[in-house]
N, C-alpha and C positions, 0 to 999 in steps of 0.2 A: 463855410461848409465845403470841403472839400468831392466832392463827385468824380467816379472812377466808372465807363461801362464796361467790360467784359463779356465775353461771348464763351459757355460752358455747354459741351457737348454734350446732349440728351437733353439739355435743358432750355439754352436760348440764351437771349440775352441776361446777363442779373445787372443792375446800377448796385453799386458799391457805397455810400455815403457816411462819411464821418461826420458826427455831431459831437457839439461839445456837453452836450446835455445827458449821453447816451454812458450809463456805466458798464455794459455788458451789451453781446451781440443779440441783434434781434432781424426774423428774417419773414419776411411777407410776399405773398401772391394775391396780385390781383389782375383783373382782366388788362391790364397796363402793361402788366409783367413783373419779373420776380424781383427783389430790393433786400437787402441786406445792408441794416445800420448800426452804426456801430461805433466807440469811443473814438472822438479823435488823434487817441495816441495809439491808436491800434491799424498794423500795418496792415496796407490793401489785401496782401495775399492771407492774412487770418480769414477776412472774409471770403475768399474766395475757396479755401478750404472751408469753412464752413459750411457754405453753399453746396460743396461736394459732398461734406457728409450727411447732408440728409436731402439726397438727390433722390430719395424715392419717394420723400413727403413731397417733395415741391410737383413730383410730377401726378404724385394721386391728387396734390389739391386743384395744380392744371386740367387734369382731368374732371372733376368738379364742377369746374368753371367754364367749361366746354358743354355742357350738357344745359337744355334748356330749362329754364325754371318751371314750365306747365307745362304737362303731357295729358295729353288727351288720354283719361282711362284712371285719372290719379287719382287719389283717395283725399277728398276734402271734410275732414272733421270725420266722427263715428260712423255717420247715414250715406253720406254724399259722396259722388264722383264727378270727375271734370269730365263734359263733354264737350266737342268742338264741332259744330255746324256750317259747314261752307252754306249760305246763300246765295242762289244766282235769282238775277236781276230781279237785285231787292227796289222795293215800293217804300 
């Protein structure tokens, strides 16, 4: 399995990876960072143009993943809201 990292402006690092399994490009974020996999006979720079064209998903889904998963005030099911309680010198 071939691995390629690349460094893409506005976006960060992406790893590149060729699989032999893979028939078509496929392109993931995760709090890791961004990855683009892709057939083994498919040259590094498809991905990397790939990566380019949809440089506005990757950075809303970054965005996404930057935000915390519980805010104080959120809405939990039909009734309920999340609230957050500091306790000092708890017993």
């Amino acid at each position: 399995m071939a691995t390629k990292i690349i460094e893409l402006d506005g976006i960060g690092p992406v790893t590149l990876i060729k699989r032999a399994g893979n028939r078509s490009l496929r392109l993931s974020v995760t709090p890791t960072g961004v990855r683009v996999s892709m057939p083994r006979w498919t040259p590094f720079s498809a991905g990397q143009s790939f990566a380019l064209s949809h440089k506005d998903w990757i950075l809303a889904e970054q965005s996404k993943l930057s935000r915390p998963l519980l805010e104080s005030g959120q809405r939990i099911g039909k009734m309920h809201h999340l609230r957050f309680e500091q306790v000092l010198g708890g017993q």
